[in-house]
N, C-alpha and C positions, 0 to 999 in steps of 0.2 A: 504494500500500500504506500504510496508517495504523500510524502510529508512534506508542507512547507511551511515556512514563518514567515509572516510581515516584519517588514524593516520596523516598523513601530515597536513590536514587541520586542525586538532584540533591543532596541533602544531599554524598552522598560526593565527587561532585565539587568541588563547592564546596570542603571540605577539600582534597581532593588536587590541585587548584592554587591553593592560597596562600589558602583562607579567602575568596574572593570570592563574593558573592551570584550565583545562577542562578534563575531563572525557568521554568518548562516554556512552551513556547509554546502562546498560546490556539486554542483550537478542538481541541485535541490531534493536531495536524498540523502536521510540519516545513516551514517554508516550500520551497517550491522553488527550486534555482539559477538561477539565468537570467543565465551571465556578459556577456548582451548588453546588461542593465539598469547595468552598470558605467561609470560618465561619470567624465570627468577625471583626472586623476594616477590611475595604475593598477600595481600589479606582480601575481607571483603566489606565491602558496605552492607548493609541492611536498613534499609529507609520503610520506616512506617505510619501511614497518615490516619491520628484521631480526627473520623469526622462522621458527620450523620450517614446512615444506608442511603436515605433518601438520596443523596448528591447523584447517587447513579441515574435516576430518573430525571434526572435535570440538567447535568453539566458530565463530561469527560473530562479526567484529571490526566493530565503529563509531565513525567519526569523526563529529567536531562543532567548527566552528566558530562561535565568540561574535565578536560585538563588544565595545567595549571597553565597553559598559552591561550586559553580559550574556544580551543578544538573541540566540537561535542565528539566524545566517544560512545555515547550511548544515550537512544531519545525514544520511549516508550508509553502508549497512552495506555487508562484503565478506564475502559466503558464499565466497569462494578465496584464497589468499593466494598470495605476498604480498600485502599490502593495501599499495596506492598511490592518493595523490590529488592531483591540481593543479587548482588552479583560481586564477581572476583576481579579486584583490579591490581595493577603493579604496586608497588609500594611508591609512594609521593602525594603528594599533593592534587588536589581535584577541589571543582565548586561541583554544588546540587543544584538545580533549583526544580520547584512545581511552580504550577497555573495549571485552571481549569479552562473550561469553554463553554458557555451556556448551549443547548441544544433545544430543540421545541419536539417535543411529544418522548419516545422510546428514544433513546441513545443509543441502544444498542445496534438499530439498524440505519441513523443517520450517515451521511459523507462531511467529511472532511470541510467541504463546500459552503455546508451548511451550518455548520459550528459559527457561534458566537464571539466575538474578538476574547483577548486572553485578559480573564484577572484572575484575583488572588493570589501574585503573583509574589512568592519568595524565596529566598534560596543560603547559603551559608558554604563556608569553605570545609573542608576536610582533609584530616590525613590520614593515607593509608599504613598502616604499622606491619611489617613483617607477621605473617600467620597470625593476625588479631582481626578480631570485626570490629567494624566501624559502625555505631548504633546512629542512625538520625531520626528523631521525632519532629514529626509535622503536625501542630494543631491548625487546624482547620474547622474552626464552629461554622454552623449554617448562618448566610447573609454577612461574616466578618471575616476580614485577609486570614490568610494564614501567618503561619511564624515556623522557623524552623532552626532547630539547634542539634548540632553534634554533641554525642557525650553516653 
């Protein structure tokens, strides 16, 4: 399924975690994960978002993982919530962030297209540790931004 971002939103990203440059990625396709291309010192993230069931009927939630140059290495939506994700990445440095999408009626069979511009938009840095997880909690109450902390 082909993914794209509005330059706007990359703008608002960029704000909403800490003024760092982002990039859309070229070809206008999120690369793929392939946690089996991950060589040497390895831990993993684990991001999990407190928020109502309900959000599924209304809005698709997406994460994105950067590197510490601003490269998405990994950008995946959740048409059900809660939204969870782990995955194995090199040892260093990475940002997260989520935003959802307002949808009108079932989300589960909406396009892309018809998604709602992006809010609740926020994100935090992280580090990867040698064979450790990296825990992220995302609150996300219904109608209020989210917030999001390593730890």
């Amino acid at each position: 399924m082909k993914r794209s971002v509005p330059a706007a939103l990359l703008g608002m990203l960029a704000v909403a975690v800490g003024g760092c440059s982002s990039a859309a990625p070229q070809g206008g396709s999120i690369p793929s994960h392939q946690p089996s291309v991950v060589k040497g010192p390895s831990g993993t993230v684990d991001i999990v978002v407190a928020e109502p069931a309900s959000r599924a009927d209304r809005a698709v939630r997406y994460f994105r993982l950067e590197d510490d140059q601003g490269k998405t290495l990994l950008e995946r939506e959740f048409r059900t919530a809660p939204a969870e994700l782990s995955a194995p990445l090199a040892v260093g440095r990475y940002r997260t962030v989520t935003w959802t999408r307002d949808c009108a009626g079932a989300c589960r069979g909406v396009t892309d297209a018809t998604l709602g511009r992006a809010t609740g938009i926020c994100g935090t840095r992280i580090t990867i540790s040698n064979a450790a997880a990296t825990r992220v909690s995302v609150s996300a109450p219904s109608g209020v931004d989210c917030s999001m902390r390593a730890g």
